[in-house]
C-alpha positions in Angstrom: -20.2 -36.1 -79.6 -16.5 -35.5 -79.3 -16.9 -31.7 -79.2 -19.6 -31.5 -77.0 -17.8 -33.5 -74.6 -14.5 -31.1 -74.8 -16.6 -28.4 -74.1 -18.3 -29.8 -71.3 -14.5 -30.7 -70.0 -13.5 -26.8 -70.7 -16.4 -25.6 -69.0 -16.1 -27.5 -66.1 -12.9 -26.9 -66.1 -13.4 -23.2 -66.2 -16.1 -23.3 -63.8 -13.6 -25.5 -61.3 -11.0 -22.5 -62.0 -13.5 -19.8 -60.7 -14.9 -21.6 -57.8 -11.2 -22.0 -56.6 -11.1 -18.3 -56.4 -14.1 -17.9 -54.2 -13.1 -17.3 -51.0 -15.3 -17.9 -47.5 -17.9 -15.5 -46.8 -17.4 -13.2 -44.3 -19.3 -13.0 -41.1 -19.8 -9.2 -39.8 -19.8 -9.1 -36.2 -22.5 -6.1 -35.8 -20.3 -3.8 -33.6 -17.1 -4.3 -35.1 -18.9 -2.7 -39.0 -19.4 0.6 -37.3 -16.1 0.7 -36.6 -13.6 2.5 -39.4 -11.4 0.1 -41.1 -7.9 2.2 -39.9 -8.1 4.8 -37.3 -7.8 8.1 -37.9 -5.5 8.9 -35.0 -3.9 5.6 -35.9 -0.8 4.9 -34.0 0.8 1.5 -32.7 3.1 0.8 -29.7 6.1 -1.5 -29.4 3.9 -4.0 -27.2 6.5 -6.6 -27.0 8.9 -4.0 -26.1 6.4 -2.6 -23.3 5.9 -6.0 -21.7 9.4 -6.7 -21.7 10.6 -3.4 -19.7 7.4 -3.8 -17.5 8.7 -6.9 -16.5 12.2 -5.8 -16.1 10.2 -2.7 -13.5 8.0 -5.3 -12.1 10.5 -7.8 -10.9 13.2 -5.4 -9.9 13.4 -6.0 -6.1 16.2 -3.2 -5.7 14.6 -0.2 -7.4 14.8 3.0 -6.0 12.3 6.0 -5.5 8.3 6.4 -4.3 6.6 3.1 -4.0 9.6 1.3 -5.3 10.6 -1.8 -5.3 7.1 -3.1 -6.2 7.9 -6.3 -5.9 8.7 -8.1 -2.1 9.4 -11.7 -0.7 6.2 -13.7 1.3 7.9 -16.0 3.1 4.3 -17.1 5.2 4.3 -20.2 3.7 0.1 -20.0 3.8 -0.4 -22.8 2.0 2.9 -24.3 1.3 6.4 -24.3 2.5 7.8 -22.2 -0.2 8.2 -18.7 -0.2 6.2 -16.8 -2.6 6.3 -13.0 -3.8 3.7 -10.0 -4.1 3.2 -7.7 -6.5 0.8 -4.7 -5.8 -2.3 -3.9 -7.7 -1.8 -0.5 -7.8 1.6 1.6 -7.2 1.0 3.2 -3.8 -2.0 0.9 -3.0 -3.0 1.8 0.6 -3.8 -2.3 0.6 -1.0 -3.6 0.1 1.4 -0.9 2.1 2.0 -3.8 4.3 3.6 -5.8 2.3 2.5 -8.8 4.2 0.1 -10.9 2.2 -2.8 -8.5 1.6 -2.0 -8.9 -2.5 -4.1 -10.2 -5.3 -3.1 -13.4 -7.5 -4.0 -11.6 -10.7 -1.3 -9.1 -11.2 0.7 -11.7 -10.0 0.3 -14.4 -11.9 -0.7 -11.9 -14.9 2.7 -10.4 -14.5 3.9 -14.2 -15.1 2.1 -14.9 -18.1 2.9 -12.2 -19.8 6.3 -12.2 -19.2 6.2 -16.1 -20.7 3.8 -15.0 -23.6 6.6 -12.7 -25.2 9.6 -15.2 -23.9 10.7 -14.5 -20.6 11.8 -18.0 -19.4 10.2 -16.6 -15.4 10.5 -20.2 -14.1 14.1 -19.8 -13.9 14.3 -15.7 -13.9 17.7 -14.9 -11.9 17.7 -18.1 -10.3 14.2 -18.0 -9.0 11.4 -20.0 -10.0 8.4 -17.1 -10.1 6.0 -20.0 -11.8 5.7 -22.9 -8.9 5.4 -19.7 -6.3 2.1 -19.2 -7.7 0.8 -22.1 -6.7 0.6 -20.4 -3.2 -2.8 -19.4 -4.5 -4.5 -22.2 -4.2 -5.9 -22.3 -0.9 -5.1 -25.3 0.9 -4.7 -24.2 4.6 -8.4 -22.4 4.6 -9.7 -25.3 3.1 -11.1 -24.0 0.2 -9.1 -26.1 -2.4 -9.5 -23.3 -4.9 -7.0 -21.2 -7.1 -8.3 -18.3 -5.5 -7.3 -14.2 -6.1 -5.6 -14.0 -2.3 -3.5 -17.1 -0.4 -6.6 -17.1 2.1 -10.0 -16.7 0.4 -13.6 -18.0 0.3 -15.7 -18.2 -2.4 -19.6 -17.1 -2.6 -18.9 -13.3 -2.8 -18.3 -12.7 -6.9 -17.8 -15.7 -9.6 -15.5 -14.0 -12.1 -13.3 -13.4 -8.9 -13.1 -16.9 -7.7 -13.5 -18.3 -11.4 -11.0 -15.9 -13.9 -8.1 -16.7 -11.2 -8.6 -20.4 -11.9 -8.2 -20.0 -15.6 -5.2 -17.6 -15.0 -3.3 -20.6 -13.5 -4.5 -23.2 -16.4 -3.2 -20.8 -18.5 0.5 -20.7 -16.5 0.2 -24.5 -16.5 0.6 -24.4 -20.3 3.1 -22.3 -20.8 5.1 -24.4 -18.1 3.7 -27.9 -19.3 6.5 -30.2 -17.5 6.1 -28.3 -14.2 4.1 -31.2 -12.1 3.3 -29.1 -9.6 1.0 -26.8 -10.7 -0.4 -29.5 -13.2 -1.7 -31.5 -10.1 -3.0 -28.3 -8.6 -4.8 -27.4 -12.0 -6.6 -30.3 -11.9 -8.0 -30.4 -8.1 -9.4 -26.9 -8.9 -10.9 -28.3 -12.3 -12.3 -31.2 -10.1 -13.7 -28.9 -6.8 -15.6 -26.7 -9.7 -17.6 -29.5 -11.0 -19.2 -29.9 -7.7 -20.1 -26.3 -8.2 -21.4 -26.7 -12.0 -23.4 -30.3 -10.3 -24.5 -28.3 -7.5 -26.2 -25.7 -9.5 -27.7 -28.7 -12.2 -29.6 -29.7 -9.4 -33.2 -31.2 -10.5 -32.0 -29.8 -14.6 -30.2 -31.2 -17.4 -28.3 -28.6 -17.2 -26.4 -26.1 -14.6 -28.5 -22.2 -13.9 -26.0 -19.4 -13.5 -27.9 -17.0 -13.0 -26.4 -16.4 -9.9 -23.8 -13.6 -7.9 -21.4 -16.7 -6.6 -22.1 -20.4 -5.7 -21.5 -21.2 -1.8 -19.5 -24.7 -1.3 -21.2 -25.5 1.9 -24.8 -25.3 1.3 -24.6 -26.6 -2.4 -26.6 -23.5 -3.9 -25.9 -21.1 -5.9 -25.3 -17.5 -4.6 -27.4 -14.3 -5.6 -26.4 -11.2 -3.6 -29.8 -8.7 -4.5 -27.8 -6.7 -6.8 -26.0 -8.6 -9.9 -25.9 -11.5 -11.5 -23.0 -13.0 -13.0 -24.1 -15.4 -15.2 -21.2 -15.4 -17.6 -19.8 -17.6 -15.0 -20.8 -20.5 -17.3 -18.1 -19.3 -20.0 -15.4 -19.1 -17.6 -16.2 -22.6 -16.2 -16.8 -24.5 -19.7 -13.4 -22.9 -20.4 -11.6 -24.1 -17.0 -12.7 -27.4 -17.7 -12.1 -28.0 -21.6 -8.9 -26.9 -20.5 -9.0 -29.9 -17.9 -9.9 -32.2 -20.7 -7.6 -31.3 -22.9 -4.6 -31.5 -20.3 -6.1 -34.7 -18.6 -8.5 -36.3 -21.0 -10.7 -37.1 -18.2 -14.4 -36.9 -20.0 -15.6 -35.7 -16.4 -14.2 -32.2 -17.8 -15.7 -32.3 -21.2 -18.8 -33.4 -19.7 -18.9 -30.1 -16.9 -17.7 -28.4 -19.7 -20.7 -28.9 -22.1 -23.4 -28.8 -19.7 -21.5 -25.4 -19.1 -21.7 -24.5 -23.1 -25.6 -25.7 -22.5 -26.7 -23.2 -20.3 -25.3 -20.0 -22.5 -26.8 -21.8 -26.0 -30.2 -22.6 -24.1 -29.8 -18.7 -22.8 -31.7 -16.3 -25.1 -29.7 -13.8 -27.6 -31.6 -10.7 -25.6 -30.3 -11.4 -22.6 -27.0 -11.2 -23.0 -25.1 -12.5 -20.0 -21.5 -10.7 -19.9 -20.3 -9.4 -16.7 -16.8 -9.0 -16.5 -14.1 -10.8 -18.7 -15.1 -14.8 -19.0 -17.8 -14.5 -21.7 -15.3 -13.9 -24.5 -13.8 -17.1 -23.7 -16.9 -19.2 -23.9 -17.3 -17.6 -27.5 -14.3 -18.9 -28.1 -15.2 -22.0 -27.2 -18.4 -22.2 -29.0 -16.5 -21.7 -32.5 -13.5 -24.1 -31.5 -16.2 -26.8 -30.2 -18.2 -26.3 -33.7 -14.8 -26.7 -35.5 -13.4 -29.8 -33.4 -16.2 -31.5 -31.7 -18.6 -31.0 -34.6 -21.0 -29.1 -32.0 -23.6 -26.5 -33.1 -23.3 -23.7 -30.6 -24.3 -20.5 -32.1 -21.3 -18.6 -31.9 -22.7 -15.5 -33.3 -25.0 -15.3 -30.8 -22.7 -15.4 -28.4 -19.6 -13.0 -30.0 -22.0 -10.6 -30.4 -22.7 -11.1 -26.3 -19.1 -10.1 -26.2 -19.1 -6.5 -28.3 -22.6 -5.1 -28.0 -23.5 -4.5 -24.8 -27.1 -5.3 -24.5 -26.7 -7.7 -21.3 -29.2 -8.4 -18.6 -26.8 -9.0 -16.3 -24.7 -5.5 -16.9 -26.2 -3.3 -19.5 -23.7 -1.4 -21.5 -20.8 -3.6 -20.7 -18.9 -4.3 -24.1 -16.4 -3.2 -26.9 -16.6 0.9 -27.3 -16.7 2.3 -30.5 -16.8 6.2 -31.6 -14.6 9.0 -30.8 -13.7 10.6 -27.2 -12.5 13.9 -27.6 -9.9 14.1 -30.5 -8.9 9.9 -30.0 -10.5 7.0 -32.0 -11.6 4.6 -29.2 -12.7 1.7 -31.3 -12.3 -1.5 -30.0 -11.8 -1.0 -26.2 -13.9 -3.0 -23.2 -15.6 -1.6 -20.6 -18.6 0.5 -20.0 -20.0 1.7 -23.4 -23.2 3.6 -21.7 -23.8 6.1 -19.1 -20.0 5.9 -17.6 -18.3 5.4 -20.7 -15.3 3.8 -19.0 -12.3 1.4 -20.7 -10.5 -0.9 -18.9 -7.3 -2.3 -20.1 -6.8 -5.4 -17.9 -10.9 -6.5 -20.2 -9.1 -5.1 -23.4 -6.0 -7.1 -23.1 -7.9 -10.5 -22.0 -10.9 -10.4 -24.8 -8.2 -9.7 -27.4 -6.4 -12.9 -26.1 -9.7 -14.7 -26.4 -11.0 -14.1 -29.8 -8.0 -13.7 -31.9 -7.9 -17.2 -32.3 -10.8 -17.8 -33.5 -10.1 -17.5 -37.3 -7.9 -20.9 -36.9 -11.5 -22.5 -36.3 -13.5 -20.6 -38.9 -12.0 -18.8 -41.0 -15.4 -16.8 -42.0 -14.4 -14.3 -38.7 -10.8 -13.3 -40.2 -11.9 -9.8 -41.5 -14.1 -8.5 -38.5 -11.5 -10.2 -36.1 -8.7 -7.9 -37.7 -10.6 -5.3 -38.6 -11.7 -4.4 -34.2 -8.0 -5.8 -33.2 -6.5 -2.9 -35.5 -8.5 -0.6 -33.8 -7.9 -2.0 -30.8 -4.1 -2.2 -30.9 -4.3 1.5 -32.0 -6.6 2.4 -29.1 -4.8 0.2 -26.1 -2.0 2.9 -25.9 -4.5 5.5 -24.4 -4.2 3.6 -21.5 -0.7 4.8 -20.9 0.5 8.1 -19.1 2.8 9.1 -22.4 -0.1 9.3 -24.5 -1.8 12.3 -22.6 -0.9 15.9 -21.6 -0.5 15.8 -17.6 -3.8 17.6 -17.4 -5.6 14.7 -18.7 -4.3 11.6 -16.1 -4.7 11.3 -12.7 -1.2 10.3 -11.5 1.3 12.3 -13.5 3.1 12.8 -10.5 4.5 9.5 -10.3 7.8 9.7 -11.3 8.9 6.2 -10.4 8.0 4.7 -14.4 10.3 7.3 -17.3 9.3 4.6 -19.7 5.6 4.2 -19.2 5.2 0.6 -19.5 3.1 0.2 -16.5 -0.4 1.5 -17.7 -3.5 3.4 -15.7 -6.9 1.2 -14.7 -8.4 2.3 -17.6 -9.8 5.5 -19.9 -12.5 7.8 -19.6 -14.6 9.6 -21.6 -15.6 12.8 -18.7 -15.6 13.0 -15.0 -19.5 14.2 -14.9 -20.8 11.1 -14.0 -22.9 11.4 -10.5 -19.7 13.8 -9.2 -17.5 10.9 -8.3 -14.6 12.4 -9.6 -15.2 15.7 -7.9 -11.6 15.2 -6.6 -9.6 16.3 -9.9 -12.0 19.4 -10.2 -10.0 22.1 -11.1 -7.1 20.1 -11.4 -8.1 17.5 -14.5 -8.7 19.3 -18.2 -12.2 20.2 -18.9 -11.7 18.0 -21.5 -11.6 14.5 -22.4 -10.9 11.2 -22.7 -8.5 10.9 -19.2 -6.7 7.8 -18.1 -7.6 7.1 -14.9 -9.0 4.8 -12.2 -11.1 4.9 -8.8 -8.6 4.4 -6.7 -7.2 7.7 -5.7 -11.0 9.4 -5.9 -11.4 6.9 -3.4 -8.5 7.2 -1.4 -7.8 3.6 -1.7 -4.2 4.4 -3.8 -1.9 7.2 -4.2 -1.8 6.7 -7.9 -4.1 4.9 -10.2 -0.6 3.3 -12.0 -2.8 -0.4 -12.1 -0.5 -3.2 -12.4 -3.7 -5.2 -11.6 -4.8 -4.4 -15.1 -1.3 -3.9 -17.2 0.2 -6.7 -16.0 -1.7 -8.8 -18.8 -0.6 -6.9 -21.6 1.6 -9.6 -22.7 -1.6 -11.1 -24.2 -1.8 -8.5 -26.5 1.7 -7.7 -26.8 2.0 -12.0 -27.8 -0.6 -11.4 -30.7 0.6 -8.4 -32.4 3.4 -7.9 -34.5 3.3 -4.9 -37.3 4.8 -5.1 -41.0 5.9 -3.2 -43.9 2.8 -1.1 -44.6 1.4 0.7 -41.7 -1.7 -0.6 -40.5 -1.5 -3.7 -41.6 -1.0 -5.8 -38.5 0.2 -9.9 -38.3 -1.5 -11.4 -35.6 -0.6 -14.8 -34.0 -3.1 -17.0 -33.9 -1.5 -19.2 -31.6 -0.4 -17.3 -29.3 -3.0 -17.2 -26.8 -5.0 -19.6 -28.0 -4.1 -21.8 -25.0 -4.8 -25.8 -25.0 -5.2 -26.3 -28.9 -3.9 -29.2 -30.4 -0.7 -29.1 -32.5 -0.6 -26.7 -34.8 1.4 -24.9 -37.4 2.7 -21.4 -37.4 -1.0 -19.0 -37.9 -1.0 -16.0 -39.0 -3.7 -13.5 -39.1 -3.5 -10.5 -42.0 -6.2 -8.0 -42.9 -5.7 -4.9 -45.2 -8.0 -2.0 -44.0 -7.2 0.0 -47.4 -9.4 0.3 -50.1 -6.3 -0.8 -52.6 -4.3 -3.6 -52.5 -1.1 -3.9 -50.4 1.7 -6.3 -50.5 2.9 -7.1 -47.4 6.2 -8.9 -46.5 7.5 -11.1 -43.3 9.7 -13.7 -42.9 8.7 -17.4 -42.8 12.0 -18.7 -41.2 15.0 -20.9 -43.0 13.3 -23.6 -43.7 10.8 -24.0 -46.8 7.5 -23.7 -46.3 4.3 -23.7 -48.0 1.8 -20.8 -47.3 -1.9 -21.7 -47.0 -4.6 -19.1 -46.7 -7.8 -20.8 -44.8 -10.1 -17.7 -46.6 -9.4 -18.4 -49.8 -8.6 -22.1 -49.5 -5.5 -22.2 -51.6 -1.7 -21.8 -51.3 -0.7 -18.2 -51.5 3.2 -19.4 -51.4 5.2 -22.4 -52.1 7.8 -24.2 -51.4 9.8 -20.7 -50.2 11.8 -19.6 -47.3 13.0 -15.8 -46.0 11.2 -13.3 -46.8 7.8 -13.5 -48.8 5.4 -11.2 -49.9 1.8 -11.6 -49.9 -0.6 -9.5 -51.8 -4.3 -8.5 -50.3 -6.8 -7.2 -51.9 -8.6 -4.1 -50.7 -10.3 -4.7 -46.9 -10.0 -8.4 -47.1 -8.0 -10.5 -44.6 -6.5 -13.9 -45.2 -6.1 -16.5 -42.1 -2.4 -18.3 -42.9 -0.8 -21.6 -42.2 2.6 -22.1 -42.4 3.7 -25.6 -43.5 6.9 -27.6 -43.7 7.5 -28.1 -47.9 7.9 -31.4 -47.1 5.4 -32.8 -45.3 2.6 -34.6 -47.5 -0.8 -33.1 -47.0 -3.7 -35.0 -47.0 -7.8 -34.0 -47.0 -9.6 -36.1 -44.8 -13.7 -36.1 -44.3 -13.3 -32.0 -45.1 -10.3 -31.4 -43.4 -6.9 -30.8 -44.4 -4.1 -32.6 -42.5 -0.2 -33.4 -42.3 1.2 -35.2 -39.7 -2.1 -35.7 -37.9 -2.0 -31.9 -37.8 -5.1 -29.9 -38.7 -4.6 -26.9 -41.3 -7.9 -25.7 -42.0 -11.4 -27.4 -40.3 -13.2 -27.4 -43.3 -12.3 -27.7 -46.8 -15.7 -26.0 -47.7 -16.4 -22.8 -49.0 -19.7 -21.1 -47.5 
């Protein structure tokens, strides 16, 4: 009896040893697997370094030469009696030549968040406080009440337009938490939206966006006879939890959810994304499973975000493949017919998704896997990365450090003619960084602050380490309104061997704790560590004071009312 109890203890014992090992089951994202795991024309930019001399360029209000400075005072007061600043959206933009208030809030208050992002203080940036200027976008005077992309617009033209600059300034109000002003402001646009989100529940349990805009006055929902935008329900849901989670006024979770309703309700052929806000609304769906105990199928909806397949604008995703002699993998934009990048829809669904592998871990290896290749790729969009015969605005000598990038990259110029203006000029070959502003005679460059002013999102995630290719991402670095939360690292080795990579974990001692695998990799060590990866696996990391006690709570591992990993569970 004795020995067949001891070797029931060994066994279980053994059995206890090997489960331990197991780690979480990987979820492929479909797009992401055709990808390769490194790039062959693998090469990564200083991104914090970029953002941090774009900034310096940006906000330099004596520079000298064409177009320069970019920057210029608005002391119109439109909505309030504080002067405010523009920034162009392209350098030599026919639009803004004036220098009045014909500018856009998005490469202004994209300039300001990713300034913040990589630790540029810009609330008190040579005495001026570049943050509570912004809140000259919301549109008081017109009343509107609206975060809007101009200090004087109306909404019921385009929803990302009206929507994304919204978010933009939640996303300012928490990387300036104590600044009351634009908290106040962040929640009157919250609230003015949910009479949008009622308006279009009308007669439903839940709102219809399958709409162009939504019009104020009439209470209706917007459809202009050419394009829907119906990923305006992602953007939304994300403006609100935001709201919630800054306020705690249920009124935002609820908009919120009814939000999340529509696009779980919405079937996986018809994929809804338009511009930029779907990615956020995947996000959403796997933090809501992870903290709200929701269901949302978040597949369903990531794979909205890469494939392209969308009613609403067919081909619109992540590009994967080659263009000419450069790995594209992992850009957004136009994946069919035009083939077109864009870097401003790069930089933003990075921001989105990264931290997702905080919430479920089962995402860490496709998440690192596309953001390698997407890293590598982003520098394409940047005039030192191409002969002169392959960009459209060479001739701008006004950036020697290219750290302002172009609109975006394209594969040819063949499509319907409409770039018969570089003929004989351009290469006869492929990919070019461009944009449609100088075809069209709108700019004298296609130089896009509009669109590189948001690098910083990218630039915030990515840090690279010992072994090239192997990237550390931050996983809290965008991921904007999430509860406390330790340092998050995420890791993913794209070689077929295993690498041992080091970084430094700070002074203090810490214990390591890999969410994939569910056990401690290090402990109780400070300085520099070294962690060892098995060949194309990625580990999701959690960095944790030695000293705290640790607790596991209904499936969830906690100190200090902090979160480490949402479920205990191996799958």
């Amino acid at each position: 009896m004795k020995k067949i109890t001891l070797c029931l203890l060994i066994g279980l014992l053994i059995f206890n040893s090997v489960s331990a090992q197991v780690p979480v089951k990987q979820i492929a994202i479909r797009l992401v697997d055709s990808m390769p795991n490194i790039p062959e024309t693998y090469k990564m930019k200083n991104w914090k370094r970029i953002v941090k001399k774009q900034d310096t360029l940006l906000y330099n209000f004596t520079a000298k030469g064409a177009f320069l400075p970019l920057i210029w005072w608005d002391n119109s007061h439109t909505n309030f009696p504080i002067k405010s600043f523009g920034i162009p959206s392209y350098v030599g933009s026919l639009a803004n030549s004036s220098k009045k208030t014909n500018y856009e809030s998005l490469p202004v208050m994209g300039s300001v968040i990713s300034a913040s992002l990589v630790g540029i203080d810009k609330s008190n940036y040579h005495g001026n406080d570049f943050v509570t200027m912004c809140k000259q976008f919301y549109n008081s005077k017109n009343g509107v009440n609206l975060v809007m992309n101009s200090v004087d617009r109306k909404p019921g033209q385009t929803f990302w337009y009206e929507i994304f600059p919204g978010m933009a300034f939640s996303m300012l109000v928490n990387q300036y938490p104590g600044n009351k002003d634009i908290s106040g402001l962040m929640k009157l646009n919250a609230s003015k939206w949910i009479e949008a989100i009622d308006g279009l529940s009308a007669d439903r349990k839940y709102p219809d966006f399958n709409y162009t805009s939504y019009n104020f006055n009439t209470k209706k929902g917007v459809y202009n006879g050419i394009w829907h935008e119906a990923d305006a329900a992602a953007g939304l849901a994300w403006l609100e939890f935001a709201a919630w989670k800054k306020f705690g006024d249920d009124k935002f979770l609820k908009a919120s959810q009814s939000c999340m309703q529509y696009l779980q309700n919405r079937p996986a052929k018809d994929g809804p994304f338009y511009e930029l806000m779907m990615p956020y609304g995947a996000y959403l769906a796997v933090r809501s499973n992870a903290e709200l105990g929701t269901s949302y199928d978040e597949l369903k909806m990531l794979n909205w975000c890469f494939d392209g397949n969308n009613t609403d604008r067919d081909g619109w995703g992540v590009i994967s493949g080659k263009w000419g002699a450069y790995d594209v993998d992992g850009l957004v934009g136009q994946k069919k017919n035009e083939q077109y990048a864009f870097a401003m829809n790069t930089f933003s669904q990075a921001a989105a998704l990264v931290p997702i592998v905080k919430y479920n871990p089962a995402y860490s290896k496709t998440i690192g896997k596309w953001i390698l290749n997407l890293a590598s790729a982003s520098r394409l969009f940047y005039a030192d990365e191409h002969p002169k015969n392959q960009q459209s605005s060479a001739i701008w000598q006004g950036d020697p450090e290219h750290v302002i990038c172009y609109e975006g990259l394209r594969k040819d110029l063949d499509h319907g003619n409409r770039f018969e203006i570089f003929k004989g000029i351009l290469s006869n070959n492929g990919p070019y960084a461009i944009g449609d502003q100088v075809k069209d005679q709108a700019s004298f460059t296609d130089i896009c602050i509009y669109g590189s002013a948001w690098a910083g999102m990218l630039a915030a995630i990515v840090d690279t380490t010992n072994v090239k290719g192997i990237l550390k991402l931050d996983c809290n670095a965008t991921d904007f309104y999430s509860s406390k939360s330790f340092p998050s690292y995420l890791i993913y080795n794209p070689y077929p061997d295993k690498k041992n990579v080091l970084f430094n974990i700070g002074e203090k001692k810490m214990n390591v704790y890999d969410r994939v695998s569910k056990k401690y990799l290090i402990k109780n060590e400070s300085g520099n560590i070294n962690i060892s990866l098995d060949g194309d696996t990625a580990v999701s990391l959690v960095l944790v004071p030695a000293t705290i006690k640790i607790e596991e709570k209904n499936k969830k591992l906690i100190a200090n009312n902090i979160i480490i990993d949402f479920n205990t569970e191996r799958k």
